[in-house]
N, C-alpha and C positions, 0 to 999 in steps of 0.2 A: 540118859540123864533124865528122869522122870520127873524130876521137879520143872522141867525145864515144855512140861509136855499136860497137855489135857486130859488126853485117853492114853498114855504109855503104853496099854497092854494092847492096842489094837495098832500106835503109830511106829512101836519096833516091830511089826509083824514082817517075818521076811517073804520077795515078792511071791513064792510060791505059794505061803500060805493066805497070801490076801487074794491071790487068784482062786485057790481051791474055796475061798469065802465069797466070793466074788462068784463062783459057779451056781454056789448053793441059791444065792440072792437072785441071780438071774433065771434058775429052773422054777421058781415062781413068780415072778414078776412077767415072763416071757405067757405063761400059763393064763395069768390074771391078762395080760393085752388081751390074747387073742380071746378070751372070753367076753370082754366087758369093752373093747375098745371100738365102736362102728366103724371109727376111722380107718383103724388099721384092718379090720375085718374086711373093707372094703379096696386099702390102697395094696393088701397085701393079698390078697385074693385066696384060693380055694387048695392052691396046690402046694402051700407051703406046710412044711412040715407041724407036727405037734411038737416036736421039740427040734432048737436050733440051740448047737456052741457057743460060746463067747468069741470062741477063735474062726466061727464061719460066719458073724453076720454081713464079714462083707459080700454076701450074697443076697441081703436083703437092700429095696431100695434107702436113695437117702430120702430125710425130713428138712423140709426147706421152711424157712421163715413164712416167705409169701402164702406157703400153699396154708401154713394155717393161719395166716388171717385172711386167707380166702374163704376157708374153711369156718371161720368164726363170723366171718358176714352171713353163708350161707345158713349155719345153726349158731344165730345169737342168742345169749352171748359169750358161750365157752366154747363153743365149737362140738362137735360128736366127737372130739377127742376126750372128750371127759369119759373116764371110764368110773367113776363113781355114780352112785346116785346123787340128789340135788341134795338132801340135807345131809352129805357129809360134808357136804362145803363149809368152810367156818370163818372162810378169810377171803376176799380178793383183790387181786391188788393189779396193776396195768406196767407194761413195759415202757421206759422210759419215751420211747418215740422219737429219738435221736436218727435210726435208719428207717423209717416209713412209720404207717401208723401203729397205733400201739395196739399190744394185744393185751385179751382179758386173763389173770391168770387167777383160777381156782384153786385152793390150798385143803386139805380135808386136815384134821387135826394129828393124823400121823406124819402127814406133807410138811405140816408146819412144826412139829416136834425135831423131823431129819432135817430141816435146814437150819433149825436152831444150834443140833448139837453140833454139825459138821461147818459152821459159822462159826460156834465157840471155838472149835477147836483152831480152827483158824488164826480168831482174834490173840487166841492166847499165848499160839504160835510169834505173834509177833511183839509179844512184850505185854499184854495188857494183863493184868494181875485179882486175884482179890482183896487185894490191901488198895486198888486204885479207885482215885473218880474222875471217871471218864464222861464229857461233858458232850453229848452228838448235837452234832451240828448240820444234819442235813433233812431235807423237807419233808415233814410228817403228813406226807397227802398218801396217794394211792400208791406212787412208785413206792417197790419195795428198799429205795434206803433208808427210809425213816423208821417205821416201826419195825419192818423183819432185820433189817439190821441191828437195831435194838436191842431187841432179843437175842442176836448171836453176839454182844457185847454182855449183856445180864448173864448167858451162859458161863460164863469165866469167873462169875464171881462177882466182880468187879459192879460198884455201887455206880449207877447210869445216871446221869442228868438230862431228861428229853428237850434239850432247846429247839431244837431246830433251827431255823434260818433266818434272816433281820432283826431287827434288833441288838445290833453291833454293842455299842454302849451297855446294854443291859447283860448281852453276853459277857463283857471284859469286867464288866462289875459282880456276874455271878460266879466266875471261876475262882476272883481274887475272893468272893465271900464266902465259898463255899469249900475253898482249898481244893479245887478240882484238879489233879494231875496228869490228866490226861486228855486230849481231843480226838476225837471223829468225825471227818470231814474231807473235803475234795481235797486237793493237791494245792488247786487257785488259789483256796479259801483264805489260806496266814498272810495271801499278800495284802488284802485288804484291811485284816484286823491291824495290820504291822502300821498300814495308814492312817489307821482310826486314832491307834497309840500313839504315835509319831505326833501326831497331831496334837495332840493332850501333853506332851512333854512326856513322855512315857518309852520306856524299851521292853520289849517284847518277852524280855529275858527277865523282867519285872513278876512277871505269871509265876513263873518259878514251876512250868508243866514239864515235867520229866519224860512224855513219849507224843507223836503226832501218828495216831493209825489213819492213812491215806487211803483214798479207793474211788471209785467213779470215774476219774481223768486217768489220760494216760499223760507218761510227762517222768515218771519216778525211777525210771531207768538210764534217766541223765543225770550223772553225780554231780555235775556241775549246780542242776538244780537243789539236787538235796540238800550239798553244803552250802549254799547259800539259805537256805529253810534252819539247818541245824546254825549254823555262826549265827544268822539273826535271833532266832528264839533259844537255842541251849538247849535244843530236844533232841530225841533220837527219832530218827523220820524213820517211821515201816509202814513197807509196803503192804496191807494189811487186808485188802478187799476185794480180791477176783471174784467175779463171777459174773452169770445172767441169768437175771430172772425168770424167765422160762426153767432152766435147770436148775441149779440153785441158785440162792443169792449172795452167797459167798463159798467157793471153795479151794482159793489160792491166797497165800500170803507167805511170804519171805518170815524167818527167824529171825534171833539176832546172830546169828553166827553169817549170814548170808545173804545178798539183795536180791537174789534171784527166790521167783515165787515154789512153793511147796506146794504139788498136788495133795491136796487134803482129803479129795472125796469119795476115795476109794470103795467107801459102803456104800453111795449112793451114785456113783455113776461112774460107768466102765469108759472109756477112753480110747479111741483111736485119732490115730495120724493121717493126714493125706497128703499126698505130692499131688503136682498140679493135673493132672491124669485119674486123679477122683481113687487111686491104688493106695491102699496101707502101709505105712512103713513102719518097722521096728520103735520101739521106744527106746532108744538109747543116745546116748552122748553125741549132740551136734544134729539129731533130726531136727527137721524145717518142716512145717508143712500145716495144713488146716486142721483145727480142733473139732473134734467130733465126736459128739455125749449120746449115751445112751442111759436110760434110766434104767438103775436094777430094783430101786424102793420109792414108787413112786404112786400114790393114790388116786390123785385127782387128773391131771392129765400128763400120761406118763408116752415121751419121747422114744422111738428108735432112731438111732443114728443122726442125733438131728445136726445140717451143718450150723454150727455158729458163725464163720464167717472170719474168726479169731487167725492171725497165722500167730505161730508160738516156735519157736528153739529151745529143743530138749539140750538142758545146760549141767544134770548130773544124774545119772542114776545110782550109785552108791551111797551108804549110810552117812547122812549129815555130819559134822561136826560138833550136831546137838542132841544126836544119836538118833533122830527120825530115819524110817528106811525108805521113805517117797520121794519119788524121784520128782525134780526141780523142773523147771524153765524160766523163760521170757516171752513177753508176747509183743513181737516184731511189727502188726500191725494190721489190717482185713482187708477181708480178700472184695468186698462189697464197697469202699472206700479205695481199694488201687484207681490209679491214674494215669494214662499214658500221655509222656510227654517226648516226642523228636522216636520214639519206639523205646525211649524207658519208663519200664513198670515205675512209677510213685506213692509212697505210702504215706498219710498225714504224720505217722509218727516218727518218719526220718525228717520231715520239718520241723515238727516239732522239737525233735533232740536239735536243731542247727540253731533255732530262734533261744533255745532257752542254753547253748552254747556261748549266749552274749548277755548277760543279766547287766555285762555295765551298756549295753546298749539299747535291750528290748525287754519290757516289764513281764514277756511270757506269753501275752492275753495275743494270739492271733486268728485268721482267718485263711484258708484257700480261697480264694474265688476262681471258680470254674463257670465259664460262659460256653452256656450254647452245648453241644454233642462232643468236640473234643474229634479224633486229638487236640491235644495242644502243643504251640510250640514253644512254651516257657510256661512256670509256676509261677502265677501271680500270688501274693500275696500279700494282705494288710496288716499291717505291728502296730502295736502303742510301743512308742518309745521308753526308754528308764524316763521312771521322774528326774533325774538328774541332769538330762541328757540336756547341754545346750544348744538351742535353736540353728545356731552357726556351724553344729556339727553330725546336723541331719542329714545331708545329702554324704559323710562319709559313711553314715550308719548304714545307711540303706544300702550303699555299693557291700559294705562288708558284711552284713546282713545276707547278700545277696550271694556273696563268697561261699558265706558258710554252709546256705541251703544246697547250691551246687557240690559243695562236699562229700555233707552228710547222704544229702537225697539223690545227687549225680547229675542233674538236670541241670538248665540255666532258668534263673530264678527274674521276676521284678516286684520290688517292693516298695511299698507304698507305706509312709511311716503314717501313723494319725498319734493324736495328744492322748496324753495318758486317759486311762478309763475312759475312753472312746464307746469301746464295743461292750456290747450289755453282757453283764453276766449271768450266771443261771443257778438256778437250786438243786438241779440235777448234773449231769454229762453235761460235757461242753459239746457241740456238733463244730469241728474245726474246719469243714466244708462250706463256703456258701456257695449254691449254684443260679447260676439267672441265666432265665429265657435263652 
């Protein structure tokens, strides 16, 4: 269904032939590291082959987070992972700093041209058009969601409105002025504009925005949350925005035929699975296991194997319903956020789906707090309550509250309700972690 598709002639490719393209991209990209990369020239030493497979690199080591912003302290402020020269640089932008501190990322104008088009493709993936105006909503500083996301919204066609972030009021008055049908924004984001309107005597469904493209939070693989996003506003919620900055800055989104996300990136970055023993497994229906990118078109600082940290559920490998041939997932939750609680593994976003389980009870907005080194023997955690929620039936909230996360997460839970918009929110990622001394 090619109307329904960006690049049709590359997204119905069947998987053999995006491998055999996938070879090609890799015997030069593999060629350019070892030439231009010190990093790798160094971490991969003297005995490695001139050429290596797609299907052997789990022979080479992995790329960790840490080691490159260790690596970026030691040559600031790219790191000797840059395998370009300095003026091809044309862009740089910083990782959110949600998991440690952030790193610097350099984009050379072919860097920034492939996450444009494999962003669009994405965006368009999930509903955004060029008859639409899509109105973004998130922080136009360094982190890449504000401008490079931008641009993979502009790619679709589609007429952009750069707002970015506060200015509530002025936002609700520019979309009624400008007939903007569309938003791009975090997950959190409609709970507060719905406050803002609410407020003014206003309904949500007044906007008259026919799509909400979500990304940044996790949160969008509980239905429960959605319909409650869709009954409020009259949108169609997609999930619209995988990715990380480091590799790209978007290359998953759901269709409309489907809430499970579409790997999109297949021209820029080859994919492996891992089970908890750091081994590869197949990519098909019902693998578990950590995401793990490697760059095949990559200029500026171009990744081998790097872990993300991501765990994901392979949830289809045959041709969509919307006739794409990329096979699908979910992303379960990371492996750098797990928690052991009593000896069960815990992940924020099995709380997460428990707390937003109760919208007539908890308004979404929570916290982990993790004291000290852990284990632990319960999952503490802080809610704002619904605005609704009466005072007299706070202590049932919490006990069920507490139900839920032992469900969902498996653990035994205590929580702690606070008044609404308590806990501060933010322009970028929510960090659903708090840890003290």
């Amino acid at each position: 269904m090619p109307d329904e598709m960006l690049h049709p002639e590359f997204e119905t490719l069947s998987p053999a032939a995006i491998r055999a393209y996938q070879n090609g991209l890799w015997e030069k990209q593999w060629a350019y590291v070892r030439s231009n990369s010190a990093f790798y020239k160094t971490k991969l030493g003297d005995r490695v082959p001139a050429a290596v497979r797609l299907d052997a690199l789990e022979n080479l080591a992995f790329t960790g987070k840490d080691e490159l912003r260790q690596n970026q302290e030691n040559t600031y402020p790219f790191g000797d992972y840059v395998a370009c020269k300095q003026d091809r640089v044309v862009r740089v932008h910083r990782t959110s700093g949600t998991t440690g501190r952030s790193l610097q990322l350099a984009n050379s104008r072919n860097d920034v041209n492939l996450i444009a088009r494999i962003g669009g493709r994405s965006q368009f993936s999930a509903g955004l058009r060029p008859s639409d105006r899509v109105i973004h909503c998130l922080n136009y500083c360094m982190w890449t969601g504000g401008v490079t996301d931008h641009m993979t919204l502009e790619e679709t066609g589609a007429c952009v409105v750069p707002f970015g972030v506060g200015n509530t009021k002025l936002l609700l008055d520019t979309i009624t002025d400008l007939g903007v049908t569309a938003i791009s924004c975090t997950p959190s984001y409609p709970a507060l504009l719905e406050r803002v309107l609410r407020a003014e005597g206003m309904n949500p469904r007044d906007l008259k925005l026919r799509i909400g493209l979500f990304g940044g939070e996790a949160g969008l693989d509980n239905m429960e949350f959605r319909r409650s996003i869709e009954v409020a506003w009259g949108l169609g919620v997609r999930n619209a925005n995988y990715g990380m900055s480091e590799i790209l800055s978007n290359f998953g989104s759901q269709c409309e035929r489907t809430n499970d996300l579409h790997f999109h990136g297949a021209d820029g970055v080859f994919v492996e699975i891992l089970d908890s023993a750091g081994n590869t497994l197949p990519i098909r229906d019902g693998t578990t296991g950590e995401l793990v990118c490697t760059h095949l078109a990559k200029e500026c600082q171009p990744l081998i194997r790097y872990q993300t940290h991501d765990m994901i559920t392979v949830t289809g490998t045959g041709s969509c319903d919307c006739g794409r041939t990329t096979w699908r997932f979910r992303v379960t939750g990371r492996t750098d956020d797990m928690f052991n609680v009593r000896g069960i593994n815990v992940f924020p976003a099995a709380v997460q789906k428990a707390i937003f389980s109760r919208p007539d009870l908890a308004s979404g907005h929570f916290r982990i707090v993790l004291e000290g080194e852990g284990p632990w023997d319960r999952i503490r955690v802080k809610a704002e309550v619904a605005s609704e929620l009466a005072p007299d039936a706070f202590y049932g909230a919490a006990r069920a509250l507490e139900s839920a996360i032992r469900q969902h997460a498996g653990a035994s839970a205590e929580v702690t309700l606070l008044a609404p918009h308590s806990l501060p929110r933010t322009d970028g990622k929510t960090a659903l972690i708090e840890r003290l001394p």
